[in-house]
N, C-alpha and C positions, 0 to 999 in steps of 0.2 A: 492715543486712540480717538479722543474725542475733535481731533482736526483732519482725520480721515475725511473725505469726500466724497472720490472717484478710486473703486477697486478692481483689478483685474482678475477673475478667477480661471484657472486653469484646470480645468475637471480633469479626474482619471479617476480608475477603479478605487486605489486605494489611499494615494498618496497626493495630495491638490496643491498648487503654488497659489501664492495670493502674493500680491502687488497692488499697495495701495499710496494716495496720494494727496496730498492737502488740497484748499482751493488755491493756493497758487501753481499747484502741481510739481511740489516738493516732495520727493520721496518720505513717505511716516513709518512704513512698515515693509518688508520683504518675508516673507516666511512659507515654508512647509507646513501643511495641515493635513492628518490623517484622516480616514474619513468620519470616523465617530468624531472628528470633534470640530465638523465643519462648522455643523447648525449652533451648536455652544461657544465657537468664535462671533458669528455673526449677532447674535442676542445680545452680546455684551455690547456691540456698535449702533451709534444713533444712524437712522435711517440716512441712508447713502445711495449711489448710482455703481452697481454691479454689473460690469459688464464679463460676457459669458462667451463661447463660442458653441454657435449650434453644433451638435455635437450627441452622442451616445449620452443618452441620463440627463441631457441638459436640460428637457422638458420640465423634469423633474424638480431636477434643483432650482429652475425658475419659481416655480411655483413655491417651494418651500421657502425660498429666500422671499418672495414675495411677501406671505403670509405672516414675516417677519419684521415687516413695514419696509420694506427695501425697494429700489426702484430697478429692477432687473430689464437687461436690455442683450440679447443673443442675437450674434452675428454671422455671416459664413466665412467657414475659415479661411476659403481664397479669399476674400475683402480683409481679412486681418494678416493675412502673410507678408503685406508690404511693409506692416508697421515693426517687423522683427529686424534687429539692426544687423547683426552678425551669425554665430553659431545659435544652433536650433536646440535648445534646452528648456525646460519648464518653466525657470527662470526668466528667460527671454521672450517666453512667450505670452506668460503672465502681463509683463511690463507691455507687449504688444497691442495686447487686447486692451490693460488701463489705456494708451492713447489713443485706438483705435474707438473707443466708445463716445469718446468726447467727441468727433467729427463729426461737423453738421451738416456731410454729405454722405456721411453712412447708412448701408441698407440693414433696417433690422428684420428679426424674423419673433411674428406674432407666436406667443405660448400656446398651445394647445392642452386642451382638458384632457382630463382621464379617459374620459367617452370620446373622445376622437383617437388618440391614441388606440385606445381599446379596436375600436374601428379598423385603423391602420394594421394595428396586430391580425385582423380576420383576414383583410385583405393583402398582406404580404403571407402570411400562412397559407392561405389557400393559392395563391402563385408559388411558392415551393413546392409543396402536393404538386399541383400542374406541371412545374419543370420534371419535378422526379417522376408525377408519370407516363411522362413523354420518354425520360430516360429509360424505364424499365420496360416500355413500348420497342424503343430502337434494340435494346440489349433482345428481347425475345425473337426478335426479326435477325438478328445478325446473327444466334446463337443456330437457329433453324436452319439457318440460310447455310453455314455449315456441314450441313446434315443434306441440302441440297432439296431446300422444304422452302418452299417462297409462296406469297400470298398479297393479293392486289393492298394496294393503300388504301388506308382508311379502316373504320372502326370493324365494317365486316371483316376484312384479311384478318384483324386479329386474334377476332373470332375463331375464324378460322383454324390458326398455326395454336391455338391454344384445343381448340379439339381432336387436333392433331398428340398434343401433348397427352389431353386424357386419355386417348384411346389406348391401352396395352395390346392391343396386336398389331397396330402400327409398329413394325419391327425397325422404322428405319432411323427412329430413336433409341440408339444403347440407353440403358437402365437408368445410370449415373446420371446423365444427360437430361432425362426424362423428371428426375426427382430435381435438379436445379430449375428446368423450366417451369415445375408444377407447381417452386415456390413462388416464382416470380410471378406465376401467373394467380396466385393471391395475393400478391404485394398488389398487384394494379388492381385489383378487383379490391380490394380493402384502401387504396389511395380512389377509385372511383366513388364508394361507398360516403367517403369522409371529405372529398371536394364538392359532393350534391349537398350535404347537411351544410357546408360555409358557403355553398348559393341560399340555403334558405334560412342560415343567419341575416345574410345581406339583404337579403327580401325583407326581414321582420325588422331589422335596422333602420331601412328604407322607408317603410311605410311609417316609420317612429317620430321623424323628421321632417320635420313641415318645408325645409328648402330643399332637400332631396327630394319631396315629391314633387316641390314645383321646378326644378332641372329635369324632373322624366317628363316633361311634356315637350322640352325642346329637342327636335328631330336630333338623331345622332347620340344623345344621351339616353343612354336606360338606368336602372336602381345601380350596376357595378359601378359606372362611370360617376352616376352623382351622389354615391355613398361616398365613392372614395375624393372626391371634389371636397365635399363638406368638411372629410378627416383633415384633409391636407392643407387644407386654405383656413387658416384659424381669422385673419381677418383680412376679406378680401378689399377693403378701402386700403390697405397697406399698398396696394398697387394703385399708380396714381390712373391710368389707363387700362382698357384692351389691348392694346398693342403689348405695354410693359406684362402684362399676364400671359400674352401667347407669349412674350421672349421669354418666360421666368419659364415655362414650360421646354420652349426650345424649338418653338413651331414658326421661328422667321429666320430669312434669312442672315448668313455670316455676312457681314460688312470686312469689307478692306478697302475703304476709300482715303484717297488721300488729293490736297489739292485743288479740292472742289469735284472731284471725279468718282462717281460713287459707282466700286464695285460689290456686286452682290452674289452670291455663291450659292450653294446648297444650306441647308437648315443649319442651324448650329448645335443640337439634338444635347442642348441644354437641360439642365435642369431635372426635374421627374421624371425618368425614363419608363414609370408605369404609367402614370398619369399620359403621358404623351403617347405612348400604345394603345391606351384606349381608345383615347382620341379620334386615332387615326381607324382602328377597329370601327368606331363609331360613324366618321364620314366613309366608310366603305362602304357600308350596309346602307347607307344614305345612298349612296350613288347605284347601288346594287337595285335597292330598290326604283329608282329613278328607270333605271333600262330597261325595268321589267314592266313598268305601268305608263312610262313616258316621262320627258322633261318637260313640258307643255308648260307646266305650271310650274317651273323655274329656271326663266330665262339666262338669270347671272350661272347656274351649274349647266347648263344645255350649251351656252357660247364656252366655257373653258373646259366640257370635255370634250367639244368641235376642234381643239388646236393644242390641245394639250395629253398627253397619255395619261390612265385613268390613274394611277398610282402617285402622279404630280398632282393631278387633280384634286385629289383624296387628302393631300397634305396641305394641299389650300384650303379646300375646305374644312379641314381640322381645324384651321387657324382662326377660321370665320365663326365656328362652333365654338372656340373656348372664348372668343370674345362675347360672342352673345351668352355664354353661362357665366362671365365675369361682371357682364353688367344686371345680369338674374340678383348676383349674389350680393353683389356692392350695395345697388339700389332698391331690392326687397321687393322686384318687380313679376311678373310671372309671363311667359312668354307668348310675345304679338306675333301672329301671322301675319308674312308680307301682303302685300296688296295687290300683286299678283297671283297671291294662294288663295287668298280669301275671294279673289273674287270668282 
């Protein structure tokens, strides 16, 4: 035990692989470990380099391994999948991760605290709620529509086809029918209720945090987008660039060059696919607002929605937005208006 060095831990619910290795990178140990008796394995080993795969509970166990004197380092699992030699077993995986850690061109992924976690949890909760009450939205339209009860888009129509439901002398809802839609139409009124209260978690969130407030100054971000920035970016010097931060997002484009010959595609819709929705949400409303009061005072957005359509547009400037929130966050700076704004 005491010539362990380099360990590969293989997380799961209940049953963990561990794979560990000397400094010459001798195998010392192979083993199963339940989960009660993860943290009572590792105490008995003198501080070592663990490597992990980012991963469900990984956060966690980072941090408990850490707190343990260990040097913990989480990986993504497409960057450890080349290092599996043959069949795909716990076993193999383990021993992937021990080589995979030691590469000193490997990308790691920064631990996040409880409170950014925490964060995370409000904001993918409160997108659940949102998918489901778009679901229980379309299901009350399709259900009506049946019935041959139709009503414009948007939040009045639904209005609408739900007063429809309350009324009992609206005959042109059978009973059975009537009592389904009159659940549903408290499921979304109770899913409305409880996505307004995780807006104004995220508000009180927001204002708790001193770099979230300084992200809502930069056009395109509001408190959702640089709460959930703050959650997700545990440490944004991890990224050596702008550029590397929009790709880790997913907002550049696909390469297939070869030859010297650079071809360039459509996005590669990498990485955080909430994150990069907002994004785009965010340069909308940028540009939204632009048409309504003028581009005047931003020439580089007036030349590319002259020659480009506005939805291209919008993804470029996403791109331009998560650069400027990555150099906010890197450099602890708070945002310059250009010199054609300010003047």
């Amino acid at each position: 035990m005491q010539a362990i060095t380099t360990i590969g831990l293989d997380i799961a619910k209940s049953v963990f692989q561990v794979h560990g290795v000397d400094a010459a990178g001798q195998v010392v140990i192979r083993r199963q470990l339940k989960r009660r008796y993860v943290l009572a394995f590792f105490q008995k080993l003198p501080p070592c380099l663990v490597g992990i795969e980012a991963c469900a509970s990984s956060h966690h166990w980072s941090r408990e391994l850490q707190a343990l004197g260990h040097t913990v380092r989480m990986m993504p699992p497409a960057y450890v999948k080349p290092y599996v030699k043959r069949q795909k077993n716990d076993a193999a995986d383990a021993e992937a991760i021990c080589e995979a850690v030691t590469r000193a061109n490997m990308r790691f992924v920064a631990t996040k605290t409880p409170e950014q976690q925490s964060c995370l949890t409000l904001h993918r909760t409160r997108h659940l709620f949102i998918r489901q009450q778009t679901a229980v939205i379309n299901a009350i339209r399709a259900h009506l529509a049946e019935f041959g009860i139709v009503a414009p888009v948007g939040r009045q129509g639904v209005e609408e086809l739900l007063n429809v439901v309350a009324n009992p002398c609206d005959k042109r809802v059978p009973e059975v029918a009537r009592a389904c839609l009159a659940a549903l139409g408290a499921q979304l009124r109770m899913l409305k209720a409880q996505i307004l209260e995780f807006d104004r978690m995220i508000i009180t969130w927001h204002r708790s945090s001193e770099m979230s407030r300084r992200l809502d100054d930069c056009p395109g971000i509001g408190p959702a987008l640089a709460t959930a920035l703050v959650a997700t970016v545990a440490d944004p010097k991890a990224f050596r660039s702008g550029r590397n931060f929009s790709a880790w997002i997913g907002l550049v484009p696909k390469q297939h060059s070869s030859g010297g010959k650079d071809k360039l595609g459509s996005i590669s819709k990498q990485g955080d696919r909430y994150l990069r929705s907002l994004f785009v949400a965010g340069a909308l409303a940028v540009i939204r607002y632009a048409k309504i009061h003028g581009t005047k005072h931003r020439p580089w957005l007036t030349a590319l929605l002259a020659r480009r359509p506005t939805k291209v547009a919008a993804i470029a400037l996403a791109n331009k937005i998560a650069r400027m929130a990555w150099a906010m966050m890197a450099k602890g700076e708070r945002y310059k208006e250009p010199v054609a704004l300010a003047a």
